[in-house]
C-alpha positions as CSV (number, residue, x, y, z in Angstrom):
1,X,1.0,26.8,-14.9
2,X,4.6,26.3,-13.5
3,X,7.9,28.3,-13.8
4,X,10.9,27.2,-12.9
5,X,13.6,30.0,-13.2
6,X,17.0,28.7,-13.8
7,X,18.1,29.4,-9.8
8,X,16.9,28.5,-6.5
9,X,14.0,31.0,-5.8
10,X,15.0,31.4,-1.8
11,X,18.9,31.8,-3.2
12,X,19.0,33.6,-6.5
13,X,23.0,32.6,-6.5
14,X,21.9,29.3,-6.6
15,X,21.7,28.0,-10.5
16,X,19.3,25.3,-11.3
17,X,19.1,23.5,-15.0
18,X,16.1,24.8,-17.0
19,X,15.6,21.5,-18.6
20,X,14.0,19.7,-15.2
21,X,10.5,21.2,-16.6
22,X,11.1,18.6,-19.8
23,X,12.1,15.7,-17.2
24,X,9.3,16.8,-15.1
25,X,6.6,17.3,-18.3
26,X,8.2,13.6,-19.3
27,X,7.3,12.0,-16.0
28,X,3.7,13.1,-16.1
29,X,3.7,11.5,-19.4
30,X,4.8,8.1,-17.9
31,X,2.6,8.0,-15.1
32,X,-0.7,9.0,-17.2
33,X,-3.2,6.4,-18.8
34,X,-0.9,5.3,-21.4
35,X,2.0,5.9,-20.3
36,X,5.1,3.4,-19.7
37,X,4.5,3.7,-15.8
38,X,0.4,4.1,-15.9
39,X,0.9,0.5,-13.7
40,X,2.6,2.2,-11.0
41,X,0.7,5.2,-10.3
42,X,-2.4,2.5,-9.4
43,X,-6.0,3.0,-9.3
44,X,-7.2,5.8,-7.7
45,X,-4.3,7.6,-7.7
46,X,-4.7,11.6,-9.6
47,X,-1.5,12.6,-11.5
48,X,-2.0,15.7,-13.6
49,X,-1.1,15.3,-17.4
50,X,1.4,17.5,-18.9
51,X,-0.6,19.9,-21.6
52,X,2.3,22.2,-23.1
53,X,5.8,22.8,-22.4
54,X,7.5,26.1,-23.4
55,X,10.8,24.7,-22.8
56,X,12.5,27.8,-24.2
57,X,10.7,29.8,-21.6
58,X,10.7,26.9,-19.0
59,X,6.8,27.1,-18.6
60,X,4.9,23.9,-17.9
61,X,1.4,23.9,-18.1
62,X,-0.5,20.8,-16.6
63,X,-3.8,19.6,-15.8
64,X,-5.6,20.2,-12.3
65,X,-5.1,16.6,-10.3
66,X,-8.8,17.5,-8.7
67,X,-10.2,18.6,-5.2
68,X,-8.2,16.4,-3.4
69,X,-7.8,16.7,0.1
70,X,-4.1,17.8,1.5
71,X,-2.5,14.7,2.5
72,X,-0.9,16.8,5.5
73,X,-4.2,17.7,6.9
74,X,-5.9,14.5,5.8
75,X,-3.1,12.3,7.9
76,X,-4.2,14.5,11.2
77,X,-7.7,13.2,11.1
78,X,-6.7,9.7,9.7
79,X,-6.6,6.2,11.9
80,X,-3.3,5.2,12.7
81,X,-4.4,2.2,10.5
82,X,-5.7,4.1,7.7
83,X,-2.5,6.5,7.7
84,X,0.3,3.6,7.6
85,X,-1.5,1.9,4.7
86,X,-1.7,5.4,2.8
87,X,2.2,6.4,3.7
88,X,2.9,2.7,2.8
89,X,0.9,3.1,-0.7
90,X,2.7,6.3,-1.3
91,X,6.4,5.0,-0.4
92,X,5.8,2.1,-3.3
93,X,4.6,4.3,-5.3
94,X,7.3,7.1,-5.3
């Protein structure tokens, strides 16, 4: 489950739109089996599904992507090999 508050949660001041939980609930939509960017996200790759937006509320409830392992701590045991092809993967993808 994901909030988003209409402000920067570090800066309170700070105002953020409460519709990037649709855009964000709309992307997941594209990028699952599907969708109009299913190609993109490639085989192998997890992208949770959006399951219910509360877009009054700004709630977003999505899927689990798995036990995946943190790419962070992944990339500190990874060839140097390994890791450019993974950081190369990801950079086309996003």
């Amino acid at each position: 489950v994901k909030v988003a508050p209409p402000f920067v949660a570090s800066a309170p001041d700070v105002p953020l739109p409460a519709t990037r939980l649709a855009a964000e609930a709309r992307a997941l939509a594209a990028l699952s089996p599907g969708g109009a960017l299913a190609r993109v996200a490639g085989d192998g790759v997890a992208v949770p599904r959006a399951l219910d937006l509360d877009a009054e509320r700004s709630v977003l409830v999505m899927s689990d992507a798995g036990d995946l392992p943190h790419l962070g701590a992944w990339l500190t045991t990874a060839s140097p090999a390994d890791a450019a092809v993974a950081l190369e993967r990801l950079a086309v993808f996003v």
